[in-house]
C-alpha positions as CSV (number, residue, x, y, z in Angstrom):
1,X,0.0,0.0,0.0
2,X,1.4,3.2,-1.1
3,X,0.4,6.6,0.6
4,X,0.0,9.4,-1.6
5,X,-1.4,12.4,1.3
6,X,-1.2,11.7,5.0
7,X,-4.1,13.2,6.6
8,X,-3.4,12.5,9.9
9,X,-5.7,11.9,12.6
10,X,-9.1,13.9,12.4
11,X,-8.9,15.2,15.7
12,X,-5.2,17.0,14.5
13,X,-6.4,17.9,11.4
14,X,-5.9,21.6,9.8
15,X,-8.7,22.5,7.9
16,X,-6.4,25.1,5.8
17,X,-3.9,22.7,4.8
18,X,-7.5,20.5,3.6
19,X,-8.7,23.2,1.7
20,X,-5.2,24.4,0.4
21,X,-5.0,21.1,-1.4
22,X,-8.4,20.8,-2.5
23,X,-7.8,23.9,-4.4
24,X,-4.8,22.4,-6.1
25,X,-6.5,19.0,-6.5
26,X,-9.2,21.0,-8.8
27,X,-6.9,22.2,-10.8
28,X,-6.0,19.6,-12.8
29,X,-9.4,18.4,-13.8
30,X,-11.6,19.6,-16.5
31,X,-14.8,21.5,-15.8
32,X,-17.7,18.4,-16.9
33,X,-15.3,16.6,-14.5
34,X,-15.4,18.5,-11.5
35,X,-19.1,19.1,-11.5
36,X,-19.2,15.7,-11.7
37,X,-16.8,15.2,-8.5
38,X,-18.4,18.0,-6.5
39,X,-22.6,17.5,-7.2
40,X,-22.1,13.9,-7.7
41,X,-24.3,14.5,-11.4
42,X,-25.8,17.5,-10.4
43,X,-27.7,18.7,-13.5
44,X,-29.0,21.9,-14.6
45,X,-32.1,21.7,-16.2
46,X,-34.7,24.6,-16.0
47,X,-34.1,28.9,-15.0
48,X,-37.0,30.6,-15.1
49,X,-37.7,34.6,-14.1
50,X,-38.3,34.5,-10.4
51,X,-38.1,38.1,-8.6
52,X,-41.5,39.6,-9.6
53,X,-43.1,37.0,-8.7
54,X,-42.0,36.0,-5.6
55,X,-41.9,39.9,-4.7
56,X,-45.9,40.1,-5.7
57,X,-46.3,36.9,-3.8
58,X,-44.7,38.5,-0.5
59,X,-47.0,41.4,-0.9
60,X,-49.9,39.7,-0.9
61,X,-48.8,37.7,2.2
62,X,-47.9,40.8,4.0
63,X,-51.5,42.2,3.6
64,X,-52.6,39.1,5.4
65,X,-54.7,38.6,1.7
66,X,-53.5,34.3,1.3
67,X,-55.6,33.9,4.9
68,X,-58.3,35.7,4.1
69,X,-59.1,34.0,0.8
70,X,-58.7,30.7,2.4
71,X,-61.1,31.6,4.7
72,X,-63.6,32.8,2.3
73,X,-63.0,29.3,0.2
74,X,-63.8,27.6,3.3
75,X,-68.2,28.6,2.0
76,X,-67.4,27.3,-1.6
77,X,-66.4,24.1,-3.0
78,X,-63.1,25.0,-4.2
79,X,-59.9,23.0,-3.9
80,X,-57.5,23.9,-1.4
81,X,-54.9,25.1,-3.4
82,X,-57.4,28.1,-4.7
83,X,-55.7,30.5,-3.0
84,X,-52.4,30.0,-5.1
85,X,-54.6,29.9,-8.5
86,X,-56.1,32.7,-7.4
87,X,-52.7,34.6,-6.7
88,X,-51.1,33.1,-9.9
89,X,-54.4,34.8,-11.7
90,X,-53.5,37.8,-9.9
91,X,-49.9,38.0,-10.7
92,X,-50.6,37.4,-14.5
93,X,-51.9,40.4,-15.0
94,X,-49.3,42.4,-13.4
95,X,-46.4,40.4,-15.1
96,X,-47.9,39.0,-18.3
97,X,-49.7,41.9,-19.4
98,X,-52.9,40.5,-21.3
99,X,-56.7,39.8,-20.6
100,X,-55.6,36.0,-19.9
101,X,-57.6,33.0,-20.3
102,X,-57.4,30.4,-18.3
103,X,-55.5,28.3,-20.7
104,X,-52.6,30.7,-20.9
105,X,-52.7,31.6,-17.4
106,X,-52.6,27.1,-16.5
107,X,-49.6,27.3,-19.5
108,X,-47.5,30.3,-17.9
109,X,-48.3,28.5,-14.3
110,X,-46.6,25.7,-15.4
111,X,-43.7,26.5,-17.8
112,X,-42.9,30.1,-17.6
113,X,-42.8,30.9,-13.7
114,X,-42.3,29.8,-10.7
115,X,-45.2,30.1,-8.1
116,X,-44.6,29.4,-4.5
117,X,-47.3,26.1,-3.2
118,X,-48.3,26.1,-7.4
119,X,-46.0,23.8,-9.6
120,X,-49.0,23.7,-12.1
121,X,-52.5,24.0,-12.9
122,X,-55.1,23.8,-15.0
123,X,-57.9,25.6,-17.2
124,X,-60.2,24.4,-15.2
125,X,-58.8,25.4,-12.1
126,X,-59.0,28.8,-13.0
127,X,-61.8,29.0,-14.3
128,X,-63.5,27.9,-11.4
129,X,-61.8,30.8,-9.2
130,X,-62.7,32.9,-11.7
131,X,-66.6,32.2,-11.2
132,X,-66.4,31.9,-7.2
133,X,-64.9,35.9,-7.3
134,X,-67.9,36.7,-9.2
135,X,-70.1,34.5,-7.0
136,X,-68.3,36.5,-3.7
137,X,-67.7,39.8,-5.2
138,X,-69.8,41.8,-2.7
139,X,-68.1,40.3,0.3
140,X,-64.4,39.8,-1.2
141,X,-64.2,43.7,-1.8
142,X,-65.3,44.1,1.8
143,X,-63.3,41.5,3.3
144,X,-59.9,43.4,0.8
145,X,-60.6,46.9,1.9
146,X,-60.6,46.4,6.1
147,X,-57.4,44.3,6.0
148,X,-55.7,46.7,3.6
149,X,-56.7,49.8,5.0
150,X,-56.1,48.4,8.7
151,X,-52.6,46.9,7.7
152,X,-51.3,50.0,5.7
153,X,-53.7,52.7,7.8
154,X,-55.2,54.0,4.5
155,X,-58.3,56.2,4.6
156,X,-60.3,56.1,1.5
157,X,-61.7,58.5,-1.0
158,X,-64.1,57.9,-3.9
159,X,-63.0,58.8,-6.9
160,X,-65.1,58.3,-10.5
161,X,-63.3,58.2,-13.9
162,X,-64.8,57.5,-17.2
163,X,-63.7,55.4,-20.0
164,X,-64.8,54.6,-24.1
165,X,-64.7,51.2,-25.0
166,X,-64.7,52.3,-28.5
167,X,-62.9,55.5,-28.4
168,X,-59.1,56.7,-27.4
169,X,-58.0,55.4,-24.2
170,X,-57.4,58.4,-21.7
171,X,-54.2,59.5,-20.3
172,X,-51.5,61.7,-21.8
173,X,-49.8,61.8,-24.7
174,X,-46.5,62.3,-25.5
175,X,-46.7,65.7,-25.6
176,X,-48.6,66.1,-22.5
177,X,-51.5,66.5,-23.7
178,X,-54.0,63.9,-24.1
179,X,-54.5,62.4,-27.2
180,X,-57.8,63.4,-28.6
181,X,-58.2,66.6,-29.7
182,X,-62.1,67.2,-30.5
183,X,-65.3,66.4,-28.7
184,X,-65.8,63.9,-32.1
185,X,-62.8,61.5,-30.7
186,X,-62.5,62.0,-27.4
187,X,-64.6,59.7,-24.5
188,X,-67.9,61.3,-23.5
189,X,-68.7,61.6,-19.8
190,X,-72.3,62.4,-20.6
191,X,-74.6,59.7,-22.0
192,X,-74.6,59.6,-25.9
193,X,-77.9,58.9,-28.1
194,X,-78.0,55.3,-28.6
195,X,-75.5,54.8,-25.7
196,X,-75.2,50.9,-24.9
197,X,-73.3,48.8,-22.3
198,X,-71.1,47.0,-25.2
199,X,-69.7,50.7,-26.6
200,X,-68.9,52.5,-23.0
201,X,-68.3,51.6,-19.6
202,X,-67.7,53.7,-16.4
203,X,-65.4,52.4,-14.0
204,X,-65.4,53.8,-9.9
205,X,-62.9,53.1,-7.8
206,X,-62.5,54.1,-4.0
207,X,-58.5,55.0,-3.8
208,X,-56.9,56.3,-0.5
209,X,-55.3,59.2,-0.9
210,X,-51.7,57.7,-2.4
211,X,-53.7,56.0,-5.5
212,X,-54.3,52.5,-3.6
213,X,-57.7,51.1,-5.1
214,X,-59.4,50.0,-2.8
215,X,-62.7,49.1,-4.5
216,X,-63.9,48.9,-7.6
217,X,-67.3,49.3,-9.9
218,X,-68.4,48.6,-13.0
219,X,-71.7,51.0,-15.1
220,X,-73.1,50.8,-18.5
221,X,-72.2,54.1,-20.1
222,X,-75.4,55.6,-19.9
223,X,-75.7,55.4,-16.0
224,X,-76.8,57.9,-14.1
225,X,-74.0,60.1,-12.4
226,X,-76.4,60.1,-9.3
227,X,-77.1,56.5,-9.5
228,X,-73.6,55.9,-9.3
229,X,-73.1,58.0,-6.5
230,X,-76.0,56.6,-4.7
231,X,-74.9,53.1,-5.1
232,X,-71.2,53.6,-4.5
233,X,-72.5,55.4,-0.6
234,X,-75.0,52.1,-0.8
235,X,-72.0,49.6,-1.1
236,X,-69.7,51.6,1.5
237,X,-72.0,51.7,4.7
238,X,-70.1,51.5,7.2
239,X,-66.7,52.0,5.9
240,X,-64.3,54.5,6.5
241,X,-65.3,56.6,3.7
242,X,-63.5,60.1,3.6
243,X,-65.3,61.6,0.6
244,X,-66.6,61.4,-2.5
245,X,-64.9,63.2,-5.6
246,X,-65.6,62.7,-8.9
247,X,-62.3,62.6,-11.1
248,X,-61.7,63.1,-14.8
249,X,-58.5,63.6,-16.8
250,X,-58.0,66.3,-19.1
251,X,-59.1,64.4,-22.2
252,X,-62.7,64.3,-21.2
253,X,-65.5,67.5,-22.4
254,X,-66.5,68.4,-18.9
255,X,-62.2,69.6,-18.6
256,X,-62.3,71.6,-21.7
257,X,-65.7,73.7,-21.0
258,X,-68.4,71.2,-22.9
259,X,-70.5,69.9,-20.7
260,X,-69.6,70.9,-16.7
261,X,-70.2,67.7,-14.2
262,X,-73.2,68.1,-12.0
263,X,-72.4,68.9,-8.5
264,X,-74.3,69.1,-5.0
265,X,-73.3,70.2,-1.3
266,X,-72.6,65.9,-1.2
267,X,-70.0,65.5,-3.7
268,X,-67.6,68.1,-5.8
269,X,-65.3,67.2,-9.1
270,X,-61.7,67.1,-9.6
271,X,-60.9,67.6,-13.8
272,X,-58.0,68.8,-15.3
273,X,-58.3,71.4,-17.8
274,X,-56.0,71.6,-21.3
275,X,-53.2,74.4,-20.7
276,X,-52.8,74.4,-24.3
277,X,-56.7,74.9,-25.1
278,X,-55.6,78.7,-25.2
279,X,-58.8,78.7,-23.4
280,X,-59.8,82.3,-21.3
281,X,-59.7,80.0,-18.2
282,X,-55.6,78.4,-19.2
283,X,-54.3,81.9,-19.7
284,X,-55.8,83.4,-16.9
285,X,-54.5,81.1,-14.4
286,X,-51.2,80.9,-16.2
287,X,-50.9,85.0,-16.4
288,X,-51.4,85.0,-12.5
289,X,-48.3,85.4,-10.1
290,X,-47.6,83.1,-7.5
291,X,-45.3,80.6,-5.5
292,X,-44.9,77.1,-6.0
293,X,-44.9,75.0,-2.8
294,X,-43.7,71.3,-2.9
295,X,-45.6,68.8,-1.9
296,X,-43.8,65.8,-2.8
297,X,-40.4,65.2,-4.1
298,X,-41.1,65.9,-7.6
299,X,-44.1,67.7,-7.7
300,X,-44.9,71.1,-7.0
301,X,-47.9,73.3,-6.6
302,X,-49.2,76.9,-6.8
303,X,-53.7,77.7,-6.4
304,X,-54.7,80.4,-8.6
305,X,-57.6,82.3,-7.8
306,X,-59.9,83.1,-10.9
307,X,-63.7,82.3,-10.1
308,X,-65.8,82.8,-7.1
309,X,-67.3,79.3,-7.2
310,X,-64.3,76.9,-8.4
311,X,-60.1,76.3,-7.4
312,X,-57.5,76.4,-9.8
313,X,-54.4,74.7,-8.6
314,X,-51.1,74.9,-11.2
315,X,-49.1,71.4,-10.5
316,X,-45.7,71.2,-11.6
317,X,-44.2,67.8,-12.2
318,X,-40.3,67.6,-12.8
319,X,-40.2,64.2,-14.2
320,X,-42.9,65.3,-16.7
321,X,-41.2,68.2,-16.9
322,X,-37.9,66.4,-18.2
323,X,-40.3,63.9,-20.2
324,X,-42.0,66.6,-22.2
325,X,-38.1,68.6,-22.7
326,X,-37.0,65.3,-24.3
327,X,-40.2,64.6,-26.8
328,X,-40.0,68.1,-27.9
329,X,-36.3,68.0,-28.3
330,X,-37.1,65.0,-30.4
331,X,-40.0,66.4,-32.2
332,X,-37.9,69.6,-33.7
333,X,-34.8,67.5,-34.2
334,X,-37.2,65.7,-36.5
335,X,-38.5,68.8,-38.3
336,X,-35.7,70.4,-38.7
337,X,-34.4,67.3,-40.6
338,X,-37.6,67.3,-42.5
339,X,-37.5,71.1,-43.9
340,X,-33.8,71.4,-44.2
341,X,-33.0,72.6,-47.6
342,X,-36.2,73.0,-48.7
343,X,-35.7,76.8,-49.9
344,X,-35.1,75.2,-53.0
345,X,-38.0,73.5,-53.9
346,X,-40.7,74.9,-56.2
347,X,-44.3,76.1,-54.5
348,X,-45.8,73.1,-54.9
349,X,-43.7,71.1,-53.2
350,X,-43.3,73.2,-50.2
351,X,-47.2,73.5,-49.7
352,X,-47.3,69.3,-50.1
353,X,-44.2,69.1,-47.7
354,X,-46.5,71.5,-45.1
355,X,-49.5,70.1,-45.5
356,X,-48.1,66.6,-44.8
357,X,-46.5,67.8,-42.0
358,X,-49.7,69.9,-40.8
359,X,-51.4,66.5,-40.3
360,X,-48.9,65.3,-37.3
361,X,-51.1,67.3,-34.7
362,X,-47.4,67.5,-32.4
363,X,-45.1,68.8,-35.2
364,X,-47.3,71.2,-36.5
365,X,-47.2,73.3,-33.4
366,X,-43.6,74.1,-34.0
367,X,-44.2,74.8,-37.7
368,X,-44.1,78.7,-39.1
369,X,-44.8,79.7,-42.7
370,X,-42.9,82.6,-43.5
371,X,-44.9,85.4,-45.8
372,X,-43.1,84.1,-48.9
373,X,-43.9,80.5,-48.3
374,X,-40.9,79.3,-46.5
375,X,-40.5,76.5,-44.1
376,X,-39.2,77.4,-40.7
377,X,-39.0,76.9,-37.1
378,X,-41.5,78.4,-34.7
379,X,-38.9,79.9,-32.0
380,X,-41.7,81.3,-30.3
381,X,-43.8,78.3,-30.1
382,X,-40.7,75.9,-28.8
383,X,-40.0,79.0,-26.2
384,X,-44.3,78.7,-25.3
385,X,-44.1,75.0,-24.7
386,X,-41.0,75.3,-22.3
387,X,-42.6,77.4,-19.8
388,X,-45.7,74.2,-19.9
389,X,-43.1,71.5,-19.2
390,X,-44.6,69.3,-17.0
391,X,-47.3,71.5,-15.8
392,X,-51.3,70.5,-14.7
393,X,-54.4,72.9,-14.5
394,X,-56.4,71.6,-12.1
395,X,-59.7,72.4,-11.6
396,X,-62.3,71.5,-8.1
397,X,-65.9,72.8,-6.8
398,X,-64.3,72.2,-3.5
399,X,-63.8,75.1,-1.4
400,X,-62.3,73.6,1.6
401,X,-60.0,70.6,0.1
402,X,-56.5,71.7,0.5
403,X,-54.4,72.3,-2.7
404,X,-52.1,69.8,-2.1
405,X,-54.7,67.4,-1.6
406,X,-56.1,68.5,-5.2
407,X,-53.0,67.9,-7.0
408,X,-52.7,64.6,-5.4
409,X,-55.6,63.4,-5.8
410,X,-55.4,64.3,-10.0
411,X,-52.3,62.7,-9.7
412,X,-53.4,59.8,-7.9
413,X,-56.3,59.6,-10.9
414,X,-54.0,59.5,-13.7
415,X,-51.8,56.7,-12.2
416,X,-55.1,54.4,-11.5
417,X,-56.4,55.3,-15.2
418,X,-52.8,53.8,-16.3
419,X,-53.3,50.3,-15.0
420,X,-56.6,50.3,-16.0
421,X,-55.0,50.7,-19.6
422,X,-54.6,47.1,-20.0
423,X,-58.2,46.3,-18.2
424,X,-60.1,48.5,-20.5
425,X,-58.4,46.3,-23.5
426,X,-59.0,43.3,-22.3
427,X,-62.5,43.8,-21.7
428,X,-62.7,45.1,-25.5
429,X,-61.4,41.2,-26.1
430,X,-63.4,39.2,-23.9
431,X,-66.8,41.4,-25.3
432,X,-65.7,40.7,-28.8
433,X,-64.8,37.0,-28.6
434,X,-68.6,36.7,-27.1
435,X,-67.4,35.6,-23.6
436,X,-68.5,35.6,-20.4
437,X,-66.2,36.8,-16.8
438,X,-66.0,40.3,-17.3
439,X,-66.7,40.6,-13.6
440,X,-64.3,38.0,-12.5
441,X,-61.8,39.9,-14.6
442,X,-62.2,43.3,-13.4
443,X,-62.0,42.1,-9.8
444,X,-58.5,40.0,-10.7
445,X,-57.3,43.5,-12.9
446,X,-58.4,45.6,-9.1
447,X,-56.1,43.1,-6.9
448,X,-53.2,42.9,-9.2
449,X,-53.8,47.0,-9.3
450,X,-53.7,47.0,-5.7
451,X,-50.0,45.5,-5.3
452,X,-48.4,46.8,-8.0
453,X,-49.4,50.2,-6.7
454,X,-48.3,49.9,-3.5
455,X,-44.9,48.6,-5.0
456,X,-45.4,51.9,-6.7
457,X,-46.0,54.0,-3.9
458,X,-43.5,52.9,-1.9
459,X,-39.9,52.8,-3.9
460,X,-41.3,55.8,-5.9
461,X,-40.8,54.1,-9.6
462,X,-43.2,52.9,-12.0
463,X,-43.7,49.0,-12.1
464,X,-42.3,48.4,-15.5
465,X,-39.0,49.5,-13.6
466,X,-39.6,47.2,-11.0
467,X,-40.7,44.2,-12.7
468,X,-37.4,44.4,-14.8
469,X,-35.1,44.7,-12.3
470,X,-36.6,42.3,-10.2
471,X,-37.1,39.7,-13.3
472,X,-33.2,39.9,-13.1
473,X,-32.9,37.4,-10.3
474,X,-33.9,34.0,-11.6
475,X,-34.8,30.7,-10.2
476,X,-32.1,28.2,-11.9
477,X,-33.2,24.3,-11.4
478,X,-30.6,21.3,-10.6
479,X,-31.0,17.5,-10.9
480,X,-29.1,14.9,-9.2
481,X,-30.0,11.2,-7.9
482,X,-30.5,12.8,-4.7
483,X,-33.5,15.1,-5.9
484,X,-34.1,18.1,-7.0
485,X,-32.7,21.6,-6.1
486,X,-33.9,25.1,-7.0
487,X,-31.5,27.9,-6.2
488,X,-32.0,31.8,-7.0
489,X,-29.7,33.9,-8.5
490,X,-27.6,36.4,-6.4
491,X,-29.1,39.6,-5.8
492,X,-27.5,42.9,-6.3
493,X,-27.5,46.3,-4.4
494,X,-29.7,47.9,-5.9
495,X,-32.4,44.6,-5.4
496,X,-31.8,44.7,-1.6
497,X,-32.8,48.6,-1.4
498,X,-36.1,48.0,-3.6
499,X,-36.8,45.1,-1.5
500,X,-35.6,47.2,2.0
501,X,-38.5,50.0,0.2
502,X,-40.9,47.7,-0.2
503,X,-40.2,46.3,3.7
504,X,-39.5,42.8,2.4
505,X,-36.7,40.4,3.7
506,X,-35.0,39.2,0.5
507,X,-35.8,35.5,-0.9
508,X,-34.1,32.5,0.3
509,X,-31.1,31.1,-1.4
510,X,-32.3,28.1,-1.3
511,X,-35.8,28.2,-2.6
512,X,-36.7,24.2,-2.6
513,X,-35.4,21.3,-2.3
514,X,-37.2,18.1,-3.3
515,X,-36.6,14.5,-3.4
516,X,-36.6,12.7,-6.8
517,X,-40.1,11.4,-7.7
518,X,-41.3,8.0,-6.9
């Protein structure tokens, strides 16, 4: 017997010296044959996106909302791992960003993600959670709103916003403005001739005061503003209702003068109102002098007084603000590029060239035909625009609402109306294809709402930035004769402050380990 490396006795061991000549051992063999020497086969087999998830999935254990749905299953005759389809349905929405059906939720279940308690499921399965929501809508929303307001100490306000199904979605534009421009194409807040459920719908939400929804409703178009507002109270007995405000965005008629909302001593309006209407009402309150005040990190406001009955309040948003520098930037960058050299052409092909470029509504403002015909820049127009970077008119029949509170609560409007982007499309699809669960969808669109925008809320970025960063750390899956091993990626700086904001501990290493099956 030869000895190649004497040991010695285990008690008298140096654990340096071991790992000193481990380190040289490995460095002789090739890299298939160490992994084989060091995981005895291990194998890796699957990696799947796993941060999102599993940061969604901690939120909605956090808000206590896993034991309250398992209580609630506890009436039905669901299975017990509803809960889980009922969060994957949830998380969907946020992550995979369409009106899903239950077959391509049960598919991205089972081969695109990784849910925690959820290796896979099935059409079925979600179908049937689908139906029981609708079944316990009433009582869900109920059961939702007391944990998350208790857990979070949110108050809640009522806020209304209205939305075409066959029309321009709401919101701004690129320009900051929104993107209709005329009573013919833009969503109408009164009810139309001929108005039915299929064409408009009105959606009312009860928000606290960050933009949390915290409820959610769903009108034909042509519903009454007082039936809403009567049902709305109806639904809310008992809860801790703040006040009731009805919202609109600045691409709706009642903001640009066309038909004002009605309003009682019970409940006032919060619109915006187009700065760039060059409306008596914009360049009065832009003429007047004032201060700015800050009111949040980025946002800054400044109440102008102009009628005896109704608040103005100027917001100024610096993120906008740097937004709408850089599309303009863009936009006469572009026509320059289109109308350099053009002196040369004939007549004709100068008044083509501008009446092409007439019909972009966003170039066109910084157009200027010269009295001979000429193409040029509008210096004065660019220099208008820069002092409406980023700005808001706000307008309110509340006397007594602070300004700050005005600005937020516009603010907290236009961040709600942006998830309910994909909501409003998705409801398009399901009415098109002829099929049924737009109730069960608009309650999963509210509860995926509700995390994401408390992810929102508190690191201060918009979930698209989130969900990619956190999509970053991915679950990798190993094989061996032992079983099976998944292990997360490691996580970066930056991760551990977003999940430090968002008051989460970070996810485990090790996320499961299983033994082989059978």
């Amino acid at each position: 017997m030869q000895v190649i490396y004497n040991f010695g006795r285990d008690d008298a061991s140096n654990r340096q010296a071991l790992i000193r000549l481990a380190a040289s051992v490995v460095k002789i063999l090739e890299p298939a044959q160490l992994l084989d020497v060091a995981a005895d086969g291990l194998e890796f087999v699957d990696s799947r996106p796993f941060g999102a998830v599993w940061v969604l999935d901690a939120l909605w254990r956090q808000l206590e909302l896993d034991g309250t749905f398992r209580r609630m299953r506890r009436d039905g005759a669901l299975d017990p791992e509803a809960e889980r389809v009922l969060f994957a349905l949830v998380a969907s929405r946020a992550l995979a960003g369409w009106a899903d059906p239950p077959t391509e939720v049960a598919r991205w279940v089972t081969e695109d993600v990784f849910v925690d308690g959820l290796p896979a499921t099935t059409e079925d399965a979600c179908q049937k959670v689908t139906e029981w929501l609708c079944e316990v809508s009433g009582r869900l929303q109920e059961e939702v709103f007391h944990r998350v307001a208790d857990r979070l100490d949110l108050k809640a306000d009522l806020l209304f916003f209205e939305s075409a199904h066959g029309g321009p979605q709401p919101g701004l534009g690129l320009d900051g403005d929104p993107p209709c421009s005329g009573p013919e194409d833009s969503p109408s807040l009164a009810p139309p001739s001929g108005c039915h459920e299929a064409h408009q719908t009105v959606i009312g939400l009860a928000v606290a005061r960050t933009g949390i929804p915290l409820r959610v409703w769903r009108w034909p178009g042509c519903t009454d503003d007082a039936a809403m507002i009567r049902q709305a109270k109806e639904d809310m007995k008992g809860w801790t209702l703040s006040r009731v405000i009805r919202t609109a965005d600045r691409g709706c008629p009642i903001a640009a003068d066309r038909h004002p909302p009605r309003t009682d001593d019970d409940h006032h309006y919060i619109v915006g109102a187009k700065l760039r209407s060059g409306s008596a009402v914009a360049d009065a309150a832009l003429s007047r002098q004032g201060r700015y005040h800050h009111v949040a990190a980025n946002l800054r406001v400044k109440e102008v007084h102009i009628a005896a009955d109704e608040r103005f309040v100027i917001c100024c948003d610096a993120r906008t603000a740097q937004r709408d520098a850089e599309v303009r930037t863009r936009l006469v960058e572009e026509l320059s590029a289109l109308i350099d050299d053009t002196d040369r052409l004939s007549l004709a092909e100068r008044t083509d060239l501008h009446m092409e470029i007439s019909a972009n509504p966003r170039m066109r403002r910084y157009l200027r035909l010269t009295p001979g015909r000429l193409l040029r820049i509008d210096v004065k127009a660019v220099k208008a625009e820069e002092n409406l970077d980023g700005k808001y008119l706000v307008r309110t029949t509340d006397l007594e609402l602070p300004a700050e509170e005005v600005a937020l609560g516009y603010m907290g409007l236009l961040e709600c109306e942006r998830g309910w982007r994909d909501l409003l499309a998705g409801l398009r699809r399901l009415q098109s294809r002829g099929e049924p669960g737009e109730c069960g969808h608009l309650l999963l669109t509210w509860l995926s709402l509700l995390l994401v925008r408390i992810a929102e809320s508190r690191t201060g970025l918009p979930w698209s930035a989130l969900r990619r960063e956190f999509d970053r750390i991915k679950l990798g899956t190993f094989a061996a004769c032992a079983g099976v091993l998944r292990q997360r990626t490691e996580i970066t700086e930056e991760q551990y402050e977003l999940l430090a904001a968002l008051g989460l501990a970070p996810p485990p290493r090790i996320v499961q380990i299983s033994p082989p099956d059978g």
